[in-house]
Every structure is written in C-alpha cells, then in structure tokens.
C-alpha positions in Angstrom: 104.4 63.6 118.0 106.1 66.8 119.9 108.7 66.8 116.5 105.6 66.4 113.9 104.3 69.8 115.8 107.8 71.2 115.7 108.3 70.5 112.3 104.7 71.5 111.2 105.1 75.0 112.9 108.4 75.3 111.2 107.1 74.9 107.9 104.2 76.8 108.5 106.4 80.0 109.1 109.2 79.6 106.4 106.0 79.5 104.0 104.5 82.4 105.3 107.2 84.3 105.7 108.4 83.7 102.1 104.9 85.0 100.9 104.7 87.9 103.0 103.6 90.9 101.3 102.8 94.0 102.8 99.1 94.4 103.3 99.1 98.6 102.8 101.1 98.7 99.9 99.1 95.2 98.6 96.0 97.7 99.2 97.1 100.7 97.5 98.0 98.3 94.5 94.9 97.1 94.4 92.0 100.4 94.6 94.5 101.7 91.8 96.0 99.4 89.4 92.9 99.7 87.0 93.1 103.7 87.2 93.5 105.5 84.0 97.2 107.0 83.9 98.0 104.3 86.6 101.6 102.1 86.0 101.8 99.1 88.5 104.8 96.5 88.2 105.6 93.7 90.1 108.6 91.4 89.8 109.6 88.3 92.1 113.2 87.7 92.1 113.9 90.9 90.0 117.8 90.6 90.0 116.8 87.4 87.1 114.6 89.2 86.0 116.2 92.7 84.8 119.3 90.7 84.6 117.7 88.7 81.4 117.1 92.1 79.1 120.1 93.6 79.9 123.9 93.3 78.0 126.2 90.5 78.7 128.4 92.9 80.6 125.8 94.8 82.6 123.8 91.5 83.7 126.3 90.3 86.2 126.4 94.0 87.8 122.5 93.9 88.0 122.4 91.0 89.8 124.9 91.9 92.0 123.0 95.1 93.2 119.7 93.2 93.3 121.4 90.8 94.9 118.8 89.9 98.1 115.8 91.5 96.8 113.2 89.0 96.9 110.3 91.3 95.4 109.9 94.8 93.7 106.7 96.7 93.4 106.0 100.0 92.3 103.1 102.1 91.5 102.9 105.5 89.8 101.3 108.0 88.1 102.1 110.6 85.5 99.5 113.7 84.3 98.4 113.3 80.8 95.4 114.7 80.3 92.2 116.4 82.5 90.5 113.0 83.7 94.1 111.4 84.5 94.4 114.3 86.7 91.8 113.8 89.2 93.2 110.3 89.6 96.4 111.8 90.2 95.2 113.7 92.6 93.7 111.7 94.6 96.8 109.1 93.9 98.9 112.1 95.5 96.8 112.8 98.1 96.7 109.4 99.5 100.2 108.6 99.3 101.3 111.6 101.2 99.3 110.0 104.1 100.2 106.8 103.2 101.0 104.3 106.3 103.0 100.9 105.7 102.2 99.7 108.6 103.7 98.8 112.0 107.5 98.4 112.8 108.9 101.2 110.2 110.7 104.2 110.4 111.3 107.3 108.3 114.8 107.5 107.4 114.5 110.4 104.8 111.9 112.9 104.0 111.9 116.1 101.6 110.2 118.4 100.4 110.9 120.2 96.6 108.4 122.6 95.7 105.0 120.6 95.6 106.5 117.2 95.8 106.9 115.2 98.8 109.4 112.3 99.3 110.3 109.8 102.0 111.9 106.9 102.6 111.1 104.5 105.3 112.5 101.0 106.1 111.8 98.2 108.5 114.1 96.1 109.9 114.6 92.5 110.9 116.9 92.2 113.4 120.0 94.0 112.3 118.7 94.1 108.6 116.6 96.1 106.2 113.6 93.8 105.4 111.2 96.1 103.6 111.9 99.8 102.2 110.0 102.1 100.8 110.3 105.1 98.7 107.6 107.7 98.2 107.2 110.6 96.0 103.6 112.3 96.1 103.6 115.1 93.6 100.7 117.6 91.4 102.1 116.0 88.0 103.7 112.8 89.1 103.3 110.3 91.8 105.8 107.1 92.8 105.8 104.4 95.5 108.5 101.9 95.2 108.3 98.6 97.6 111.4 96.5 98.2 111.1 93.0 100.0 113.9 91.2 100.9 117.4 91.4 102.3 118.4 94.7 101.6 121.6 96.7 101.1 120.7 100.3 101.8 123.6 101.2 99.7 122.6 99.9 96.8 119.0 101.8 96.6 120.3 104.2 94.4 121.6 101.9 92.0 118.2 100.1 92.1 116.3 103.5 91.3 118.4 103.7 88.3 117.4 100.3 87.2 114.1 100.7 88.0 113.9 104.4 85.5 115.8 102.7 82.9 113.7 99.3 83.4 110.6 99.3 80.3 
C-alpha cells in the first residue's frame, strides 16, 4: 500500500510539473489577449514547431537552439491608431510593474529613452527554468515567457527566431 502512495505522489508531481504555467504571465495573457492591437502566441514544444516552416538547412540549427524549451509565450503590442493606444498604454503601464512571481531574479534591466527592459529568470537547482524578457514602451510593448530547460546563451538566438517567426 506504502508503494501505491509512493507511486501516486510521484505521478501526481511529474504531471503537474509538466503542466506548470506561470500563473502572472497566464493572467496578463488572459485580461489582454482580446485587446485591440494585442498579439499573443503560444507554442508547446516550439523547437518542432519553428523547426517545421523553416529551410532544410536551418531546421536542424533551430532545433538545436530551442533545444529544452518546453513552452514559448509572448505578448505584445504595437500603436496603430488613437483607440490602440490607450490599450497600449495601459499594456505599458502594467508591464513595467509587472511581477512573475516568487523565486526570480532580475538579471538585466535598461532603460533607452521611454522604453523599459528586463530580464529576469528563475532557477531550478543549478538551471534556468523560466525567463522572462520585458520591454514596456509609449509605441510598443513585449513580454516573452520561456519554460523549460534553458540555455541562457542561446536567448539571443531565440529572439531572433521569435522576430523572424510569422
């Protein structure tokens, strides 16, 4: 009976634990992704993914950079026109005071001009489980979520992707 128990509890956290999400950033997707001017996307297992609408020759290197990236999700916003620009602003607004949640830490932050940006990541033991990238600006706002097993070297790469990705 002990193992049953065992077994069960076992289970019951390699489940949940594979469907963790982050609740803040699950939020913010949600009060916005019907928004006018608002762009949400959300892959699961992007390095397949991406992988599948790019070249041969690039697919493999896609992969490669994704490689341990169980989810991607990112919201934004870009001005195009008066009433997209009070949703902006209030897009902006939040996400300069946006919170993750417990357990992360700022690794970069900047300021250009009227834009703010900062990274933040959390880790699981030794590794990077969750990052996230925020830019909170007057004409254009981001937040990029990455779930996974992730290779802090490799975020760059995965912007690129991501501003080439349709």
């Amino acid at each position: 009976m002990q193992a049953f128990i065992y077994i069960f509890s076992f289970m019951f956290l390699l489940l949940t634990s594979a469907f963790a999400q982050n609740r803040n950033v699950e939020s913010l997707l949600s009060k916005y992704k019907d928004k006018e001017g608002i762009k949400v996307v959300s892959m699961s297992d992007p390095g397949v993914f991406i992988a599948e609408r790019e070249s041969a020759q690039n697919a493999e290197a896609v992969k490669s950079i994704l490689d341990g990236i169980k989810t991607i999700k990112t919201i934004s916003f870009k001005t195009t026109g008066a009433k997209s620009n009070e949703v902006g602003k209030n897009f902006s607004v939040e996400l300069e005071k946006f919170n993750p949640g417990d357990g992360f830490s700022e690794i970069m932050s900047l300021t250009e001009g009227k834009s703010k940006i900062k990274s933040l990541i959390r880790k699981n033991g030794d590794k990077v489980s969750e990052f996230i990238m925020i830019v909170a600006g007057e004409s254009e706002s981001t937040l990029i979520w990455l779930n996974g097993d992730i290779n802090l070297k490799n975020v760059r790469e995965i912007g690129k992707i991501l501003k080439n990705f349709k």
